[in-house]
Biopython code that builds the backbone (N, CA, C, O; Angstrom):
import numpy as np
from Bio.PDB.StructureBuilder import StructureBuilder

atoms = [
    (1, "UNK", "N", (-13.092, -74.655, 17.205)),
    (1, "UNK", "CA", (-12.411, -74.926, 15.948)),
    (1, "UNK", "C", (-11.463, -73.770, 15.646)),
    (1, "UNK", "O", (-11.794, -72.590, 15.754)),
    (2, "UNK", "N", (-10.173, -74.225, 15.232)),
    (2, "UNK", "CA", (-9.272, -73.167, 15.116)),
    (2, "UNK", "C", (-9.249, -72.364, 13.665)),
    (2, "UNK", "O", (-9.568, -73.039, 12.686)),
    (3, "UNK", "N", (-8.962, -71.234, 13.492)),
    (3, "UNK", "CA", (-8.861, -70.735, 12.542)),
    (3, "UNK", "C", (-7.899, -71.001, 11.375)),
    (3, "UNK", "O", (-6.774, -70.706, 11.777)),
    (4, "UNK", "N", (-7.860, -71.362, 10.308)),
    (4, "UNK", "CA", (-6.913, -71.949, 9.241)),
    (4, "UNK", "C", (-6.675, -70.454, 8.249)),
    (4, "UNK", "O", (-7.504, -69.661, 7.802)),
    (5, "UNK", "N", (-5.611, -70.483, 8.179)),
    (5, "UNK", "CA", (-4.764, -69.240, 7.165)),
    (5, "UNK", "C", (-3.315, -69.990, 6.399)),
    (5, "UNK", "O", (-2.541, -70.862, 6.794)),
    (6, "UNK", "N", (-3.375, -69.378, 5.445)),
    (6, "UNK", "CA", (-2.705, -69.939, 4.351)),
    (6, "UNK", "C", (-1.188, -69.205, 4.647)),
    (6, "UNK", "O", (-1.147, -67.979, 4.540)),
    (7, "UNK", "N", (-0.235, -69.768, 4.930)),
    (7, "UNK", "CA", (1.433, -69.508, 4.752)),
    (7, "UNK", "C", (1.976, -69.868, 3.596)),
    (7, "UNK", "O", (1.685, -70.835, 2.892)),
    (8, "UNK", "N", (3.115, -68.701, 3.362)),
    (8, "UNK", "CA", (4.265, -69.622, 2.449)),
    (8, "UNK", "C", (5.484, -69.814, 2.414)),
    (8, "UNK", "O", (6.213, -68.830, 2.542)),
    (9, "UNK", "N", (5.785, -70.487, 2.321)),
    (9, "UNK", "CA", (7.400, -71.440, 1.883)),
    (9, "UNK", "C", (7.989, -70.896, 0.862)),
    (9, "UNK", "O", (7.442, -71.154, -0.210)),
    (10, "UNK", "N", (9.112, -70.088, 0.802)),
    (10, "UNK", "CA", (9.968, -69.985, -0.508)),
    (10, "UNK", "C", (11.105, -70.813, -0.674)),
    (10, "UNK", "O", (12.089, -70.566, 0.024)),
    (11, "UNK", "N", (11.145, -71.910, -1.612)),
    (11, "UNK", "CA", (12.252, -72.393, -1.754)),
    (11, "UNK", "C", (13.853, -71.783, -2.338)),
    (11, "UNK", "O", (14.040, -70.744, -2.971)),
    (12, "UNK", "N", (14.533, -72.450, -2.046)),
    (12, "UNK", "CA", (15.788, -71.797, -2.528)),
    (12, "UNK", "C", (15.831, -71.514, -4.113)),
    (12, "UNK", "O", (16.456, -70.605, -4.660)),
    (13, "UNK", "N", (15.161, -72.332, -4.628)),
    (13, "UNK", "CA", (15.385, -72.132, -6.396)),
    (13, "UNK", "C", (13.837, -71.155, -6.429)),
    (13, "UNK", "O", (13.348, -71.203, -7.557)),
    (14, "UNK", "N", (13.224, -70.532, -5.702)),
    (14, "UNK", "CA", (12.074, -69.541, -5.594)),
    (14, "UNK", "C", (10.918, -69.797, -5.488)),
    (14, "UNK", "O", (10.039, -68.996, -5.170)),
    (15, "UNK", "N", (10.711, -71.568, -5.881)),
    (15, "UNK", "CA", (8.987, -71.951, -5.793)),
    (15, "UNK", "C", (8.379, -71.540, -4.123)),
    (15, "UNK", "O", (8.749, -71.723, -2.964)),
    (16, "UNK", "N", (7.158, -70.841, -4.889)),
    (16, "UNK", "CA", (6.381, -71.018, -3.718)),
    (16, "UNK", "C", (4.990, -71.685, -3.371)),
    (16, "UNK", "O", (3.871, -71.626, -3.882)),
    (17, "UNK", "N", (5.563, -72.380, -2.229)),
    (17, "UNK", "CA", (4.540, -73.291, -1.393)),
    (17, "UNK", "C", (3.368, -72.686, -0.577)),
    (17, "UNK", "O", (3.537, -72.282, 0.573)),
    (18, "UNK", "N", (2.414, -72.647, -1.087)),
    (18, "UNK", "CA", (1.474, -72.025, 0.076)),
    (18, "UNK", "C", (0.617, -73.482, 0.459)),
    (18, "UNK", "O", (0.020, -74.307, -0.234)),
    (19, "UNK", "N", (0.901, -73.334, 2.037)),
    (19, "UNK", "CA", (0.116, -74.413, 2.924)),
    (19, "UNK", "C", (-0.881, -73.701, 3.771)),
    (19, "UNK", "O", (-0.826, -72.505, 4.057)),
    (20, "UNK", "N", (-1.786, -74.534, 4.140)),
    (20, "UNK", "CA", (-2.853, -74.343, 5.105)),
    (20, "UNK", "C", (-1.944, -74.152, 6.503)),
    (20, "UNK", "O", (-0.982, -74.914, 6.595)),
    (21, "UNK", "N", (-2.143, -73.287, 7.501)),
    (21, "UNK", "CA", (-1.491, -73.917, 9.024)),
    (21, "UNK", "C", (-3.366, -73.148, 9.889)),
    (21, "UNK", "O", (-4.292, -72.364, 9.687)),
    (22, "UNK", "N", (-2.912, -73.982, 10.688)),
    (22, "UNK", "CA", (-4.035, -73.572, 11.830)),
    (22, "UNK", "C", (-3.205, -72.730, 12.837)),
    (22, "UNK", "O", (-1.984, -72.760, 12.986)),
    (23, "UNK", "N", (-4.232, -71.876, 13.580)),
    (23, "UNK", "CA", (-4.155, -71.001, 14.466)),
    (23, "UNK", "C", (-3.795, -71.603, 15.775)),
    (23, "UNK", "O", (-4.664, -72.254, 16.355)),
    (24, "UNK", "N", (-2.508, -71.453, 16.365)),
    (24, "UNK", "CA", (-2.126, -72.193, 17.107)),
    (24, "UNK", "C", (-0.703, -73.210, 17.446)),
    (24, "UNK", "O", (-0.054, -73.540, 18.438)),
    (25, "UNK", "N", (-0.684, -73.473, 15.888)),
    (25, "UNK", "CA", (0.363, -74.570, 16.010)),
    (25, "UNK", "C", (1.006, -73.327, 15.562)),
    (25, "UNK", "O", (0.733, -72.135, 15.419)),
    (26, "UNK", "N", (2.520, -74.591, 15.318)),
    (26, "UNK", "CA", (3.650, -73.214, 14.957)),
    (26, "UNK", "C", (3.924, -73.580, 13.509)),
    (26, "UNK", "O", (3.576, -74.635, 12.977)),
    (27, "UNK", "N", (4.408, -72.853, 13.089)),
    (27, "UNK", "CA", (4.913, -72.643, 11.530)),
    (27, "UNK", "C", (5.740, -73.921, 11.264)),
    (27, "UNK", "O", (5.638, -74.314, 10.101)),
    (28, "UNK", "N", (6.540, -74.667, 12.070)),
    (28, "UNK", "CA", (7.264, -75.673, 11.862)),
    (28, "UNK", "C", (6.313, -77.143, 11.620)),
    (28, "UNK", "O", (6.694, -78.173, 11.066)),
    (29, "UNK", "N", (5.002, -76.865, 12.214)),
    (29, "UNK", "CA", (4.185, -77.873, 12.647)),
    (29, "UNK", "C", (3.376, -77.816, 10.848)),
    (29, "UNK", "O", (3.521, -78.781, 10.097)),
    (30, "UNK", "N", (2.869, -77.022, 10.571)),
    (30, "UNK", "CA", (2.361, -76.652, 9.444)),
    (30, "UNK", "C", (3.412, -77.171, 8.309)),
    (30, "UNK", "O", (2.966, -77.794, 7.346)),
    (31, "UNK", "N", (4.903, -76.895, 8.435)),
    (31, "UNK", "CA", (5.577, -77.049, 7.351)),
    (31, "UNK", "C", (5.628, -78.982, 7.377)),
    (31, "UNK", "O", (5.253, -79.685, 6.439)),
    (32, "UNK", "N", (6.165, -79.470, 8.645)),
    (32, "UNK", "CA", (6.212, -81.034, 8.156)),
    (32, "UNK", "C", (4.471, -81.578, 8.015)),
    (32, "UNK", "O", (4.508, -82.808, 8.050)),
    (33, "UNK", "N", (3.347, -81.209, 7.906)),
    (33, "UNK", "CA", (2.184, -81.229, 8.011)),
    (33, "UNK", "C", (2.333, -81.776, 6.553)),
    (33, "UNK", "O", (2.273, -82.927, 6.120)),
    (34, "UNK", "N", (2.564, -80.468, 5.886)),
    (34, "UNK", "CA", (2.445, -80.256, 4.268)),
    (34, "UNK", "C", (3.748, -80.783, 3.730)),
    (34, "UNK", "O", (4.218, -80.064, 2.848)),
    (35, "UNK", "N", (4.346, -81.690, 3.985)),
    (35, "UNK", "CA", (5.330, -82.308, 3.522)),
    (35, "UNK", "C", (6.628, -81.069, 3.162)),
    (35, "UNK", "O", (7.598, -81.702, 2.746)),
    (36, "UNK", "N", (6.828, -80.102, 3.180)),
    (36, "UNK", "CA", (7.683, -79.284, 3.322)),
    (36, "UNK", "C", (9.027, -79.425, 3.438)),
    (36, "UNK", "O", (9.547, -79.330, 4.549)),
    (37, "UNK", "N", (9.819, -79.686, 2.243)),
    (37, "UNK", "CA", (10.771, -79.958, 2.294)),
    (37, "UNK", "C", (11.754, -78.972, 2.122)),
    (37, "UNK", "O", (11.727, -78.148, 1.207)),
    (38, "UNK", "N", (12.985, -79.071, 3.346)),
    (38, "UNK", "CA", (13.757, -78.564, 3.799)),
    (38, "UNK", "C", (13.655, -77.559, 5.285)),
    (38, "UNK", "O", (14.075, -76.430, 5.539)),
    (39, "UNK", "N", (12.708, -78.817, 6.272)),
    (39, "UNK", "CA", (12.750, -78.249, 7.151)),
    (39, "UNK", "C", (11.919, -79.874, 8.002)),
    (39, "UNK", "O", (10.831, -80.447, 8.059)),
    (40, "UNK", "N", (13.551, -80.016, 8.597)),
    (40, "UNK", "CA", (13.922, -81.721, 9.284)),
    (40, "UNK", "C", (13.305, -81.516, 10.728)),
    (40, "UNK", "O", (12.729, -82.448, 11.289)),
    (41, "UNK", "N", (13.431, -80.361, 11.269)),
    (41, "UNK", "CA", (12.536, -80.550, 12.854)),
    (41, "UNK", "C", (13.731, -81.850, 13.334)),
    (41, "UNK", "O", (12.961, -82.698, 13.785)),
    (42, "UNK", "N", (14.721, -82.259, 13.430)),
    (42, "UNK", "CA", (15.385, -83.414, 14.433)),
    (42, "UNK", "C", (14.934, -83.108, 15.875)),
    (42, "UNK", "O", (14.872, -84.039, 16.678)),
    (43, "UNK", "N", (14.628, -81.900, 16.232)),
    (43, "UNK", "CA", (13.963, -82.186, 18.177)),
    (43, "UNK", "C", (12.690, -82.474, 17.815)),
    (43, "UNK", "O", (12.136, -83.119, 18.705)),
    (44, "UNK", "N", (11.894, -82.234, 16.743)),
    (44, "UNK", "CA", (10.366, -82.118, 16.960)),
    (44, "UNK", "C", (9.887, -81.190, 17.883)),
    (44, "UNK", "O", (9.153, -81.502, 18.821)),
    (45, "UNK", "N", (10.435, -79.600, 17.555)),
    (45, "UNK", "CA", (10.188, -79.015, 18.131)),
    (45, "UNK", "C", (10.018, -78.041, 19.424)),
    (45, "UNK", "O", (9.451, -77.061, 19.905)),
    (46, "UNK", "N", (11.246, -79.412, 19.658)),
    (46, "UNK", "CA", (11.691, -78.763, 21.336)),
    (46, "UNK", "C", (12.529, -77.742, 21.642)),
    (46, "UNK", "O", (13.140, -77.570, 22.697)),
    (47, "UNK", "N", (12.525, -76.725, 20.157)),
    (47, "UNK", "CA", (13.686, -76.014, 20.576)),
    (47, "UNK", "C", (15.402, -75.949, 20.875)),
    (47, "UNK", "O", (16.102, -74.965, 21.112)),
    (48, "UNK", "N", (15.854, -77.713, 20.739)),
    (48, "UNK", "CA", (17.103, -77.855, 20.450)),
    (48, "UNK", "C", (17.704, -78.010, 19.426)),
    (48, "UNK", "O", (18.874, -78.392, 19.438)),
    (49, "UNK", "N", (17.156, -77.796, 18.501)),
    (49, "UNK", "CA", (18.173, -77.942, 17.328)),
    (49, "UNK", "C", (17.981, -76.512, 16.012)),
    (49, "UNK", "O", (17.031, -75.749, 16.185)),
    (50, "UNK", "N", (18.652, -76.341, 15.137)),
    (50, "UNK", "CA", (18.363, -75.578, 14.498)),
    (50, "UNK", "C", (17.768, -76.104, 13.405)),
    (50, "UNK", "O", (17.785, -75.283, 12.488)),
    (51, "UNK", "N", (17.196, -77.226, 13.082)),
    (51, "UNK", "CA", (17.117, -77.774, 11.575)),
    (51, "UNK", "C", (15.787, -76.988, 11.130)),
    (51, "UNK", "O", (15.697, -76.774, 9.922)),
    (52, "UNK", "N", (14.812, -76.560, 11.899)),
    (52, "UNK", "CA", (13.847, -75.399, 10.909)),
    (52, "UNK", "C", (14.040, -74.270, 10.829)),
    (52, "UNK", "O", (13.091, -73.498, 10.960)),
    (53, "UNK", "N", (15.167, -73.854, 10.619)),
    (53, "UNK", "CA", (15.108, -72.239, 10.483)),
    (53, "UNK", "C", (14.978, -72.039, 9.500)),
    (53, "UNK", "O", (15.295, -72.811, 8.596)),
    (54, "UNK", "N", (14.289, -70.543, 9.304)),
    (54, "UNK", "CA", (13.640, -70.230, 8.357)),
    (54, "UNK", "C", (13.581, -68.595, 8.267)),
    (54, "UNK", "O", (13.427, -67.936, 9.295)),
    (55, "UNK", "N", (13.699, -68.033, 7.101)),
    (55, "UNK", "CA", (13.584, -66.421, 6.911)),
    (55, "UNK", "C", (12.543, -65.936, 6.787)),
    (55, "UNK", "O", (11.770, -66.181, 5.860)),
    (56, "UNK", "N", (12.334, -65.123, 7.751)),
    (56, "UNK", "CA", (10.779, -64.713, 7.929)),
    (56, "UNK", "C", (10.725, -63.027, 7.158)),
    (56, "UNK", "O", (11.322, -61.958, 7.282)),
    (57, "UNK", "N", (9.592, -63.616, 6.309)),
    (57, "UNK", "CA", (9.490, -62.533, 5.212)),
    (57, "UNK", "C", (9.099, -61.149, 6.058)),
    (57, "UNK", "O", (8.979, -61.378, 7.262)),
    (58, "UNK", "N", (8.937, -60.142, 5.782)),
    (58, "UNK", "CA", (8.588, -58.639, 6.333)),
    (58, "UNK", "C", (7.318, -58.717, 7.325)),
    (58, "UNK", "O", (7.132, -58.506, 8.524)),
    (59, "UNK", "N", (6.463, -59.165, 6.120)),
    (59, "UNK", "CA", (4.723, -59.301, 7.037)),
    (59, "UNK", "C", (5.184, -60.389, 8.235)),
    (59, "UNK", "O", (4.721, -60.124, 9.344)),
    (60, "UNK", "N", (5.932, -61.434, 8.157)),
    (60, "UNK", "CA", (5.859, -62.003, 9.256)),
    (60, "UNK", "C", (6.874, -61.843, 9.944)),
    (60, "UNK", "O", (7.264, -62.908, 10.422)),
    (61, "UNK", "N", (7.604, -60.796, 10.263)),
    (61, "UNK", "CA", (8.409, -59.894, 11.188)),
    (61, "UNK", "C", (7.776, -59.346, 12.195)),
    (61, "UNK", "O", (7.837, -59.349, 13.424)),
    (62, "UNK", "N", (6.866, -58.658, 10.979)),
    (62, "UNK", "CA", (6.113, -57.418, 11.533)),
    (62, "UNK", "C", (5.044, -58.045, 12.629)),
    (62, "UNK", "O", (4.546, -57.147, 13.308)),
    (63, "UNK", "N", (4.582, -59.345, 12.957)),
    (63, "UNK", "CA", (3.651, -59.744, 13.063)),
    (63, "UNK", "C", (3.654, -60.742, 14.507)),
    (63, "UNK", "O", (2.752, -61.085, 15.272)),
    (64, "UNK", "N", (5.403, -61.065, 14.453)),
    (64, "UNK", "CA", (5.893, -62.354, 15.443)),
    (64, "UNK", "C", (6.406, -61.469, 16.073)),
    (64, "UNK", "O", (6.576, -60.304, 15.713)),
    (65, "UNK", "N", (6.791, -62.137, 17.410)),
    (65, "UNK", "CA", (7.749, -61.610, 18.926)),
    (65, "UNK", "C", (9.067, -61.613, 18.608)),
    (65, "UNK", "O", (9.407, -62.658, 18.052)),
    (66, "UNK", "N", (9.680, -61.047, 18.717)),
    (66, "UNK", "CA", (11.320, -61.113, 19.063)),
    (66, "UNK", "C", (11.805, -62.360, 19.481)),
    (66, "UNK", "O", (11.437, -63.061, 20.424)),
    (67, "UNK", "N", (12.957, -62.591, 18.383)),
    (67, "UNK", "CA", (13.415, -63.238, 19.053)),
    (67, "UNK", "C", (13.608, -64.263, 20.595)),
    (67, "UNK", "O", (13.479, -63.340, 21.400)),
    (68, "UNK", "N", (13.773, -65.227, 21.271)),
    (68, "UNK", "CA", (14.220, -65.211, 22.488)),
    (68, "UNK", "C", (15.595, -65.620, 22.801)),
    (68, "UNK", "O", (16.326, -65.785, 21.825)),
    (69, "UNK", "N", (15.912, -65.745, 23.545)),
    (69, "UNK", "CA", (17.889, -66.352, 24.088)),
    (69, "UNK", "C", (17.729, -67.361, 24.048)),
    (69, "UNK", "O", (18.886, -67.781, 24.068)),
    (70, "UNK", "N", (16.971, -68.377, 23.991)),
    (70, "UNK", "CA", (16.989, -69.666, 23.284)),
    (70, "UNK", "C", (17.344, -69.732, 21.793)),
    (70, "UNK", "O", (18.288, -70.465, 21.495)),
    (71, "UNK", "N", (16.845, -69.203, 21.021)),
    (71, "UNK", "CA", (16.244, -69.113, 20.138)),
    (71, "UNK", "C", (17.807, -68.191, 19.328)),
    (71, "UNK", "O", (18.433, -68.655, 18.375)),
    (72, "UNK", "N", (17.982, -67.464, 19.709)),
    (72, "UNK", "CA", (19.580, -66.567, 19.703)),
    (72, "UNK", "C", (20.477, -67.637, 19.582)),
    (72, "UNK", "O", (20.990, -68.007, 18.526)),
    (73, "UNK", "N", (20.630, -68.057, 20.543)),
    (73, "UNK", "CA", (21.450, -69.249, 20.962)),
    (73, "UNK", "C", (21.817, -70.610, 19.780)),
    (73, "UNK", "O", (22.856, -71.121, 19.363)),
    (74, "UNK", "N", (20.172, -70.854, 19.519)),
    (74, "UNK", "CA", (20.412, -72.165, 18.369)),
    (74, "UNK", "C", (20.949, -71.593, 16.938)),
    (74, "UNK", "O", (21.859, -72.019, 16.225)),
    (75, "UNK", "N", (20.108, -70.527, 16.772)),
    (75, "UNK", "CA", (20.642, -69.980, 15.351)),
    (75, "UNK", "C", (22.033, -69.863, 15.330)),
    (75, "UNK", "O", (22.292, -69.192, 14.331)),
    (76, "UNK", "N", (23.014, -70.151, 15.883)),
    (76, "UNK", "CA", (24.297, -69.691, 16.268)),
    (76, "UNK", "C", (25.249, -71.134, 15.757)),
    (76, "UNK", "O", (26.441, -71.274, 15.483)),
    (77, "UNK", "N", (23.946, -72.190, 15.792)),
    (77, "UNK", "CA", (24.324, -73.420, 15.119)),
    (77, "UNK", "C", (23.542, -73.811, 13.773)),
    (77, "UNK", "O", (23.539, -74.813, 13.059)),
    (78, "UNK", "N", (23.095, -72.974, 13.754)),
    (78, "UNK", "CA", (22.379, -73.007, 12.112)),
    (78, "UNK", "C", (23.089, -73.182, 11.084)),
    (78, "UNK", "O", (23.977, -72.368, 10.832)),
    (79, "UNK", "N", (22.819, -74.483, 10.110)),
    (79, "UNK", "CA", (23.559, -74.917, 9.067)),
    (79, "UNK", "C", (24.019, -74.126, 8.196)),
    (79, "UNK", "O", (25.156, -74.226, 7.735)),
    (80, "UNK", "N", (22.721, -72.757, 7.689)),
    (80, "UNK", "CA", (22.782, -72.002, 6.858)),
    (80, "UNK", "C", (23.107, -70.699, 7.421)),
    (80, "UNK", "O", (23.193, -70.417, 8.616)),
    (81, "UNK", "N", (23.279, -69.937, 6.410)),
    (81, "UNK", "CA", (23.560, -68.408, 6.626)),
    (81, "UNK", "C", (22.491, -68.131, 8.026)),
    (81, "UNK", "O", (21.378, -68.650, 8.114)),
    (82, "UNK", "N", (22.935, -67.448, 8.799)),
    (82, "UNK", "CA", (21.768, -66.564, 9.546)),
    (82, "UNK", "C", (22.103, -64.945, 10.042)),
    (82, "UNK", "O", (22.962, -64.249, 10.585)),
    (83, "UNK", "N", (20.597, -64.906, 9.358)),
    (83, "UNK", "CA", (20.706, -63.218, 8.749)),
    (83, "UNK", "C", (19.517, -62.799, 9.676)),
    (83, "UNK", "O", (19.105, -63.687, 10.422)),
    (84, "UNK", "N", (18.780, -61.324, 9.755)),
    (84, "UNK", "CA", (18.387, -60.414, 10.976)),
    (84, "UNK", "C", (17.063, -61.009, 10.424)),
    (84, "UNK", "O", (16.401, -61.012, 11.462)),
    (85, "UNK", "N", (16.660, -61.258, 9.950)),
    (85, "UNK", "CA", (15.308, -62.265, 10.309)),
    (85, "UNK", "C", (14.954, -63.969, 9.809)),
    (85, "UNK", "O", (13.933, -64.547, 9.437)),
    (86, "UNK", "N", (16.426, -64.389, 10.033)),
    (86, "UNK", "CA", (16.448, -65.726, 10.655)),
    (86, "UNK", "C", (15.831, -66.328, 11.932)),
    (86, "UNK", "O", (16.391, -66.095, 13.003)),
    (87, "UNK", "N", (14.508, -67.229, 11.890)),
    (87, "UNK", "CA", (13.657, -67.433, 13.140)),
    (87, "UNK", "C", (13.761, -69.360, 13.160)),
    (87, "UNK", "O", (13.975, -70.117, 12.213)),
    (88, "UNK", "N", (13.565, -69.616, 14.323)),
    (88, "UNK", "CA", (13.102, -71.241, 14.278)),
    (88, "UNK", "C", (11.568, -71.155, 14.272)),
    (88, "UNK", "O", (10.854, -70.608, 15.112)),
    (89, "UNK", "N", (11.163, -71.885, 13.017)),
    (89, "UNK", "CA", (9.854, -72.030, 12.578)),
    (89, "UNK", "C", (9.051, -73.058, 13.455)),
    (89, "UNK", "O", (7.977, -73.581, 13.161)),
    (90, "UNK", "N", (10.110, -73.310, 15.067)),
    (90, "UNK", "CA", (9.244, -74.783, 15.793)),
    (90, "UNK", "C", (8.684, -73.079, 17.190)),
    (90, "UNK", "O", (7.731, -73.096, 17.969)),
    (91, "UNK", "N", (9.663, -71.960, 16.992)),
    (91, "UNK", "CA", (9.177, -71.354, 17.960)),
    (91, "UNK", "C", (8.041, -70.285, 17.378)),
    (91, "UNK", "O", (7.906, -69.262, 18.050)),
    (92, "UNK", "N", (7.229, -70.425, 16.217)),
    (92, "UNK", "CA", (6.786, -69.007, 15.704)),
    (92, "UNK", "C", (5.155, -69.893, 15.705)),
    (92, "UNK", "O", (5.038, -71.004, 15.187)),
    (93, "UNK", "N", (4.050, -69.189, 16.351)),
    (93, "UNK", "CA", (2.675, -69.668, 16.419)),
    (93, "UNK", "C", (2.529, -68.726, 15.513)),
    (93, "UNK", "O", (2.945, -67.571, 15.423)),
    (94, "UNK", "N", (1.507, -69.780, 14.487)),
    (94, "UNK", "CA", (0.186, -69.276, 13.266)),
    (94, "UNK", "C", (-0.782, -68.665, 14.293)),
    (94, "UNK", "O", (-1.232, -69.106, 15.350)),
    (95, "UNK", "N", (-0.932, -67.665, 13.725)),
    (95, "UNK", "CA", (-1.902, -66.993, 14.370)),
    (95, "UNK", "C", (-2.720, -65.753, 12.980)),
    (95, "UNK", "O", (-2.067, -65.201, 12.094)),
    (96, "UNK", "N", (-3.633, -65.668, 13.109)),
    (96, "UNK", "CA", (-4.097, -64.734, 11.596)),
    (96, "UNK", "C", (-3.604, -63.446, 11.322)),
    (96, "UNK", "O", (-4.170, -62.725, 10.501)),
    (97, "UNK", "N", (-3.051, -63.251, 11.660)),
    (97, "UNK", "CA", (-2.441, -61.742, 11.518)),
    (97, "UNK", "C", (-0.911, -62.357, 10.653)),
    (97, "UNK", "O", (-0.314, -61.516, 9.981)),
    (98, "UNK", "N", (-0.331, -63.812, 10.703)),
    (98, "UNK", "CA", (0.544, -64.676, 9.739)),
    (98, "UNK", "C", (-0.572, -64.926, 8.419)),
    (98, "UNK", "O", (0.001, -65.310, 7.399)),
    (99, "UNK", "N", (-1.699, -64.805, 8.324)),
    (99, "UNK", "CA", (-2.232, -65.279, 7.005)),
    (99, "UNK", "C", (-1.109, -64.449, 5.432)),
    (99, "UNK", "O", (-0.715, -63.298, 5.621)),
    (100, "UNK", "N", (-0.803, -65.018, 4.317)),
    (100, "UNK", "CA", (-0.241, -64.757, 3.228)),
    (100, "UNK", "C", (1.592, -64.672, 3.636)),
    (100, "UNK", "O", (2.388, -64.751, 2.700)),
    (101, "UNK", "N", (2.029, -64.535, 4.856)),
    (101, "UNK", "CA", (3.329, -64.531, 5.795)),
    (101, "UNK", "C", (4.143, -65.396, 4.619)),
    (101, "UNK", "O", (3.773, -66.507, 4.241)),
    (102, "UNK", "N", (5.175, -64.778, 4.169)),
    (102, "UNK", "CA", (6.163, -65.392, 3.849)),
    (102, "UNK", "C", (7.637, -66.217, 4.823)),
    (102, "UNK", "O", (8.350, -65.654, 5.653)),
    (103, "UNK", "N", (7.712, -67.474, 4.419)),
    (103, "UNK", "CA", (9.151, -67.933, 4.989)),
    (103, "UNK", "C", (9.991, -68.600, 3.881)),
    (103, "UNK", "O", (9.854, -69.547, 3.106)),
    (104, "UNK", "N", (10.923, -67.670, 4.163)),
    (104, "UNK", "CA", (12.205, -68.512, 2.537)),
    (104, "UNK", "C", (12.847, -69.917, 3.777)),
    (104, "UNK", "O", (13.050, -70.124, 4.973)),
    (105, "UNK", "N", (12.929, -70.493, 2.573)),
    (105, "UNK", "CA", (13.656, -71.931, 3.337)),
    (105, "UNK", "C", (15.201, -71.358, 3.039)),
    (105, "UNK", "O", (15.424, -70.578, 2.113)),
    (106, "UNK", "N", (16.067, -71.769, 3.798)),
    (106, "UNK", "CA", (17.799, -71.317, 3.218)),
    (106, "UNK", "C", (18.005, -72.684, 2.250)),
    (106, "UNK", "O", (17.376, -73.698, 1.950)),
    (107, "UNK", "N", (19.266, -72.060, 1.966)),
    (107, "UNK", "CA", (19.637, -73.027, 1.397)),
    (107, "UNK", "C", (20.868, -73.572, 2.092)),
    (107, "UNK", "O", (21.875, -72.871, 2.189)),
    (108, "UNK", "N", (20.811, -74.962, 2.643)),
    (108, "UNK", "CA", (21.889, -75.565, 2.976)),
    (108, "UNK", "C", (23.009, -76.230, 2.753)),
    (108, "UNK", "O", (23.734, -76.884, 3.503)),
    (109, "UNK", "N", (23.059, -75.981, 1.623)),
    (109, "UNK", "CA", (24.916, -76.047, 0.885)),
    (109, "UNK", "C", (25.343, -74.746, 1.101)),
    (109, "UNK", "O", (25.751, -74.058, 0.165)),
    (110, "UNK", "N", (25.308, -74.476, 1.861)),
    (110, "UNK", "CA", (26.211, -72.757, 2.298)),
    (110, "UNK", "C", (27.262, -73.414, 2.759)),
    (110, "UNK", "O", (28.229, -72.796, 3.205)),
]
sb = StructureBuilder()
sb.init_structure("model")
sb.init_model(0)
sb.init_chain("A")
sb.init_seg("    ")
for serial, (resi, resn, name, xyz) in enumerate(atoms, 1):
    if name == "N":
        sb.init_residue(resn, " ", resi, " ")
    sb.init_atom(name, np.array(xyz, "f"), 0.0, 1.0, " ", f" {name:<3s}", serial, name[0])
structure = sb.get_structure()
């Protein structure tokens, strides 16, 4: 049984969403889980598209891998602003050391 830790979602107008994610899946998986709106997944995850990106708060900087050149690459088509800890939330695994992890959603009328 996997371990469950609580993430959150900052919306653009500031609400925050805290969802359950399990240990394992990725942050993108957790967000359409919990109905999470403003984050479309169009590959479901495969890494081609940019529609979950997401700003990964400090603790969950501090906590995830670098970037990859995939991952470089899509943000480059990202709807919204992308700034030095802009991540795709289909490439970032929950893992507990993400428990309380902030992610701002952008806002996409940029």
């Amino acid at each position: 049984m996997s371990e469950t830790v609580t993430i959150v979602f900052l919306t653009p107008a500031g609400e925050r969403l805290e969802v359950p994610a399990r240990s394992g899946e990725s942050v993108m998986e957790a967000a359409i889980q919990n109905n999470v709106d403003g984050i479309e997944a169009e590959c479901g995850g495969a890494c081609m598209c940019a529609t979950c990106h997401v700003y990964a708060g400090e603790a969950a900087v501090a906590a995830l891998p670098p970037r990859s050149e995939d991952e470089e690459d899509l943000l480059e088509s990202a709807a919204a602003e992308v700034r030095d800890e802009s991540r795709l939330s289909c490439q970032l695994t929950v893992t507990p050391a993400l428990a309380g992890a902030v992610f701002g959603l952008p806002d996409r009328q940029v």
